[in-house]
C-alpha positions as CSV (number, residue, x, y, z in Angstrom):
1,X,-4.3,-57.2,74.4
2,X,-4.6,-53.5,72.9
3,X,-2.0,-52.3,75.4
4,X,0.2,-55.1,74.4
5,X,-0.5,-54.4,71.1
6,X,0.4,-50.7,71.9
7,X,3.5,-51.4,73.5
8,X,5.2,-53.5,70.6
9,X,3.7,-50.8,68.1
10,X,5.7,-47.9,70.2
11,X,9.8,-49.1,69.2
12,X,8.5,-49.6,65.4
13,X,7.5,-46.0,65.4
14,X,10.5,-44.8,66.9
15,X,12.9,-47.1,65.3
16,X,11.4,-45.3,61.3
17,X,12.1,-41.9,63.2
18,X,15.3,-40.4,61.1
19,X,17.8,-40.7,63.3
20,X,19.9,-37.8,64.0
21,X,17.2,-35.2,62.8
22,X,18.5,-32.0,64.3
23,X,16.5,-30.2,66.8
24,X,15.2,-26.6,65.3
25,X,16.9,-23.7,66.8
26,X,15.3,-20.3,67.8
27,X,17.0,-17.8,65.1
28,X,18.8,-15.8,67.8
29,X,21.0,-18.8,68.3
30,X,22.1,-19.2,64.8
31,X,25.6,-18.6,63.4
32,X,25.7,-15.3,61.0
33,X,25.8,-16.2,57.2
34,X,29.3,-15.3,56.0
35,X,29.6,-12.1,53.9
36,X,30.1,-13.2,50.0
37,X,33.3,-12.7,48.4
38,X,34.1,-9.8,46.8
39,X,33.8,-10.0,43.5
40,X,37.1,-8.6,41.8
41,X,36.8,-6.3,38.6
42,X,38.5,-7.9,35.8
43,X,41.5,-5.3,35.6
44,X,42.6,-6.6,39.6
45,X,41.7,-10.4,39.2
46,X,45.6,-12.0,38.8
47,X,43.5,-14.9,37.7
48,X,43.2,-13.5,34.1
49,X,46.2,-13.3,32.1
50,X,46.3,-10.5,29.5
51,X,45.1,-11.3,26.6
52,X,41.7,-13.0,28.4
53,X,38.4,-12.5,26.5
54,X,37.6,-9.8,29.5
55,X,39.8,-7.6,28.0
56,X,38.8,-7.9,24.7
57,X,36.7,-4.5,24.6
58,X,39.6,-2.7,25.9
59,X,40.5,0.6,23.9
60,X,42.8,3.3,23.9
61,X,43.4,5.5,21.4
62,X,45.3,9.7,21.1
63,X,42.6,12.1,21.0
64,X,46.1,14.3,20.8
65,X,48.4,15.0,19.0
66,X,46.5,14.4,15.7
67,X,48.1,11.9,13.4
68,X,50.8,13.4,11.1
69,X,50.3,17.0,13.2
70,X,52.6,19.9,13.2
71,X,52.7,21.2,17.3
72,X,55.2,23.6,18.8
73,X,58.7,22.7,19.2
74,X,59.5,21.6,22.6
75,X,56.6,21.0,23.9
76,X,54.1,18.8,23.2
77,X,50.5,18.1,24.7
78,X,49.1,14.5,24.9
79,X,45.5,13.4,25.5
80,X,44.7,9.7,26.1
81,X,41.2,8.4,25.8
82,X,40.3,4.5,27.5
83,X,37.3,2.7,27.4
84,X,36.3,-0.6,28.0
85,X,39.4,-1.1,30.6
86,X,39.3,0.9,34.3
87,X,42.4,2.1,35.6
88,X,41.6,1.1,38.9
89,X,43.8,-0.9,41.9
90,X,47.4,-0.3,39.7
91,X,45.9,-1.0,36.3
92,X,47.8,1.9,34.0
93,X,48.9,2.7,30.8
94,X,52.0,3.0,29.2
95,X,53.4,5.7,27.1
96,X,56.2,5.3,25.2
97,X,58.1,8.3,23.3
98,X,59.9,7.5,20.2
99,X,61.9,4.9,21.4
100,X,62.4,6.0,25.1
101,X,61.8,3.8,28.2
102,X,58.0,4.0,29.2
103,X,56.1,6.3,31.2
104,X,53.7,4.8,33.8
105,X,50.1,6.5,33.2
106,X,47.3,6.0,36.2
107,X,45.0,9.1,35.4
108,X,44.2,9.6,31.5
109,X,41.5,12.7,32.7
110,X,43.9,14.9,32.8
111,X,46.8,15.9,29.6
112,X,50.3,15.4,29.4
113,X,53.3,17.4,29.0
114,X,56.2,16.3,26.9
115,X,59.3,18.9,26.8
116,X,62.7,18.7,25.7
117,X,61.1,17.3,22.4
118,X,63.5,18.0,19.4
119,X,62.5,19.7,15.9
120,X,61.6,16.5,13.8
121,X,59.1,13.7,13.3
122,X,58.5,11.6,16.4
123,X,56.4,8.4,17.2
124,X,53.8,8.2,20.4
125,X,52.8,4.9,21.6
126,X,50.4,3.8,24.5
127,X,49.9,0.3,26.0
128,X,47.1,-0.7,28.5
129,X,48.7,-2.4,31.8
130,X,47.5,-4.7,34.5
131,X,48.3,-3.7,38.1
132,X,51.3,-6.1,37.7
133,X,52.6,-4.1,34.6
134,X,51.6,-7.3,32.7
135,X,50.5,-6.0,29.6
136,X,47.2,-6.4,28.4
137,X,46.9,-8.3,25.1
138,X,44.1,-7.4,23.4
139,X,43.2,-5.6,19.6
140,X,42.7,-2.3,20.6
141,X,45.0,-2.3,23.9
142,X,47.2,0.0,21.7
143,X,47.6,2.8,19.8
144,X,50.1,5.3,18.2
145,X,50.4,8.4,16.6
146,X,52.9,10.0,14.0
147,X,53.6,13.8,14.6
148,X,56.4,16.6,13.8
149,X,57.8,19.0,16.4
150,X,57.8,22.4,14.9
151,X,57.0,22.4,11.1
152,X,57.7,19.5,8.9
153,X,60.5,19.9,6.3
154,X,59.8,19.6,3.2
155,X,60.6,17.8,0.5
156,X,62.5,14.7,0.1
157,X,64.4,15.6,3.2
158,X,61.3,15.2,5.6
159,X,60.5,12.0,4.0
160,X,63.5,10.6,4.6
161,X,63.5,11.5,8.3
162,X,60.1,10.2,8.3
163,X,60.7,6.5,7.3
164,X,63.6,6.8,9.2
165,X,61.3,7.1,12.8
166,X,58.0,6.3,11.8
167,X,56.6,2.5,11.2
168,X,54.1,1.8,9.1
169,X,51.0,1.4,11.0
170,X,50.1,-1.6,9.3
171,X,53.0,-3.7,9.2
172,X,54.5,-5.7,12.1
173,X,55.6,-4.2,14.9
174,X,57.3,-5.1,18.2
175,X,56.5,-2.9,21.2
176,X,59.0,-3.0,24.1
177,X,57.2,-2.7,27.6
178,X,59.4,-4.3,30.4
179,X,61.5,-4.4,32.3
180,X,61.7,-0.6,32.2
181,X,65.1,0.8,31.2
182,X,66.9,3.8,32.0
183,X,66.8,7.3,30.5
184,X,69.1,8.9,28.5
185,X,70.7,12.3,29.6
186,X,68.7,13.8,26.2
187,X,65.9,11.8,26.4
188,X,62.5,14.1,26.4
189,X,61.1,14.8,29.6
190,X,57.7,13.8,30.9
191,X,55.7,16.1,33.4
192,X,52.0,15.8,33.9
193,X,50.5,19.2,33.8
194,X,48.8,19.2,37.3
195,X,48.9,21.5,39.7
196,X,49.4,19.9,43.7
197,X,46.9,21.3,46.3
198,X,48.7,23.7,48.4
199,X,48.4,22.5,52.1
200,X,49.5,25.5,54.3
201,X,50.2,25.0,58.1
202,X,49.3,28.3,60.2
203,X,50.9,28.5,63.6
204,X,48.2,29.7,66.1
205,X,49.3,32.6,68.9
206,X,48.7,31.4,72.8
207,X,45.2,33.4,73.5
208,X,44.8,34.9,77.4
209,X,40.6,33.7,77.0
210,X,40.6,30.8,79.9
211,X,37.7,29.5,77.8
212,X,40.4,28.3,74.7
213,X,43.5,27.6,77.1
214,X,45.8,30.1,76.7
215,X,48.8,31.0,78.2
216,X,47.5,32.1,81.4
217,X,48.9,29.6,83.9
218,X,46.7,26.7,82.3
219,X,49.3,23.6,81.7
220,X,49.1,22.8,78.3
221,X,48.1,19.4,77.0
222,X,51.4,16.5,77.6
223,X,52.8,15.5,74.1
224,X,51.7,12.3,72.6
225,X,54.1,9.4,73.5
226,X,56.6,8.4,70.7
227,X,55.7,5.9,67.9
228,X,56.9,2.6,68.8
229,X,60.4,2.0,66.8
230,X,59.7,0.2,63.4
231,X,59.8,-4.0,63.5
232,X,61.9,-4.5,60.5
233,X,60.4,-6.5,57.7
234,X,61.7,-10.2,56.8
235,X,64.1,-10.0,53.8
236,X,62.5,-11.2,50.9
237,X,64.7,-11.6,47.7
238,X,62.3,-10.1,44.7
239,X,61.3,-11.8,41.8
240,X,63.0,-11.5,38.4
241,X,61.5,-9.4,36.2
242,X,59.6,-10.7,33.5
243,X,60.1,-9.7,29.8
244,X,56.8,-8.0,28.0
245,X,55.9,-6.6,24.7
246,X,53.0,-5.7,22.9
247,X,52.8,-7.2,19.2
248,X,50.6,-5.6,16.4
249,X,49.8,-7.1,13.1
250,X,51.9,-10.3,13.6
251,X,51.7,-13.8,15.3
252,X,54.3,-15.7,17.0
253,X,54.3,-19.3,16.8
254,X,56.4,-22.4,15.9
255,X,56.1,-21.5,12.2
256,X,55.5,-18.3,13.0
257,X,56.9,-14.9,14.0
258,X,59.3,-14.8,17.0
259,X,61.1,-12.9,19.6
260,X,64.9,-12.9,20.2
261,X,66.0,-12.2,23.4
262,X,69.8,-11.5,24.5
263,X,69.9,-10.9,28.1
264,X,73.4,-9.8,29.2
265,X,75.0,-11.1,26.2
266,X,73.6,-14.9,26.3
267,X,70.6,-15.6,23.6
268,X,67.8,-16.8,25.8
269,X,65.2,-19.7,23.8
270,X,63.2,-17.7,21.6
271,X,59.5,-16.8,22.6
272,X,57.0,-18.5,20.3
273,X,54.1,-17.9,22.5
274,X,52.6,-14.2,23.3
275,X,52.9,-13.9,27.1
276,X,55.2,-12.4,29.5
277,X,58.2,-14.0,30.0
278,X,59.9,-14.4,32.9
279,X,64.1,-14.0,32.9
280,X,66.1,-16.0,34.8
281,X,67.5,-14.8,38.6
282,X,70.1,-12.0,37.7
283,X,72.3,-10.7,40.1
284,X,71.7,-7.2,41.6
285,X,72.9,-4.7,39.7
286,X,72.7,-3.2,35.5
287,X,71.7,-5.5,33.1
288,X,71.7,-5.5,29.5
289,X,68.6,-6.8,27.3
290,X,67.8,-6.6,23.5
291,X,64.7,-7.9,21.5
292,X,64.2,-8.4,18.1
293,X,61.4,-9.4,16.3
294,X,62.2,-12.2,13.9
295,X,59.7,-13.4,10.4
296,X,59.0,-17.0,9.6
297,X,62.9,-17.4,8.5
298,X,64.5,-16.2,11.5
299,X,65.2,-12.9,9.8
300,X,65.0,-9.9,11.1
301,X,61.9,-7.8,10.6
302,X,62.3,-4.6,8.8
303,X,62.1,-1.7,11.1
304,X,64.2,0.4,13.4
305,X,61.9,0.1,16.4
306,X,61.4,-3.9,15.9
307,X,65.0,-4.0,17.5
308,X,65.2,-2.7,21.3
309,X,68.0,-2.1,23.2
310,X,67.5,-1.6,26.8
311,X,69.8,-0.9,30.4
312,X,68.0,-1.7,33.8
313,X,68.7,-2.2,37.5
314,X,67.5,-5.4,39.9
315,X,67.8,-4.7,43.2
């Protein structure tokens, strides 16, 4: 009776096993745990538009030219200061003379140049960029500075000129970024004062000293064989460039401020909403584009740089 007893004991037990309980493995046989992700800094991560909350600690600023300073005529020395943003992977500012198409910046630890400047008042502005040249939308991601070239003229005469280039730093104001246009024949030249290391190539003499291989009936190494010829990249038609501003001390909105936009003489739909806008497919070739920054009555804002007049290629 006990081994009967046994015996119908023996499937109960194995029928409340789990079924499918997986057999331990020695550790040797185990599949490696995949490396984590890299964690991308927020600067490089295309997931974060502009004006995201990352960025909201970003900060530059001139720590030269002073504001309303007197420098040399035709030259002039610029020193940008950034915190709170890396100019890593493509991120870069923007500098923009007067009214000039802008000047990429990826390395603010070093000054800039500015010559051909004219005697005269003049305007600096800097914008913080994403890798994409989207612009970065934040309070402090720009900055300007007032200045004359040579000394200021005095008088009623130098005031005039002054409102005549200068905004006022606490009004609206409409910053054109991109699509990067192209220089005038007079417009002010940009060089960054660096100096390129030198790489000089020295042509060594054959030696007779069997020990370096010389020229004394030694063959000389074969030359390497030639590069393979190039495979020639699939044709990929480029996107169209997208429109992008920076906007200080205004809104845009519905009932708001807004941008007008004339792209090759057809008005696009104004922008109510502060993000970059993408144009429509244009043909290769020069293109014509204009922006002006318009109140809560469709009027245009007072202020010479609030209108923007710019000539570009698309390839």
């Amino acid at each position: 009776m006990k081994s009967l007893a046994v015996a119908l004991l023996l499937p109960c037990v194995a029928a409340a096993a789990p079924r499918g309980a997986a057999k331990a493995r020695p550790a040797s046989a185990r599949k490696p745990a995949a490396p984590p992700p890299k964690k991308l800094a927020p600067e490089e991560n295309p997931k974060l538009g502009g004006a995201a909350k990352a960025f909201s600690k970003a900060r530059i600023r001139f720590e030269a030219p002073a504001e309303r300073a007197e420098v040399p005529p035709d030259e002039v020395t610029v020193r940008l200061a950034i915190s709170g943003y890396a100019l890593l992977s493509g991120a870069h500012a923007h500098l923009i003379v007067d009214n000039q198409p802008a000047l990429q910046v990826d390395d603010v630890s070093r000054p800039l140049t500015i010559k051909n400047v004219p005697p005269g008042p003049h305007l600096l502005r800097a914008v913080l960029c994403r890798p994409w040249h989207e612009v970065v939308k934040a309070p402090h991601a720009f900055a300007l500075v007032r200045f004359w070239s040579g000394p200021r003229t005095p008088g009623r005469a130098g005031a005039v000129a002054e409102s005549q280039v200068w905004p006022d730093p606490k009004r609206p104001l409409l910053t054109y970024v991109l699509p990067l246009g192209e220089p005038r024949a007079d417009d002010a030249r940009f060089l960054l004062e660096d100096i390129a290391p030198t790489t000089v190539s020295v042509a060594t003499a054959p030696s007779n000293d069997p020990n370096l291989g010389g020229s004394n009936g030694i063959a000389p190494a074969p030359p390497p064989p030639p590069p393979p010829p190039p495979v020639a990249a699939p044709v990929r038609r480029p996107h169209p460039p997208a429109l992008d501003f920076y906007l200080s001390h205004a809104k845009l909105g519905r009932r708001s401020y807004k941008v007008r936009v004339v792209l090759d003489r057809a008005e696009l739909q104004l922008i109510k909403s502060w993000e970059p806008k993408r144009l429509p497919r244009l043909r290769p070739g020069r293109h014509h584009i204009s922006i002006d920054l318009l109140d809560r009555r469709a009027l245009k804002v007072p202020g010479g740089l609030n209108r923007t007049d710019r000539a570009f290629h698309t390839p």
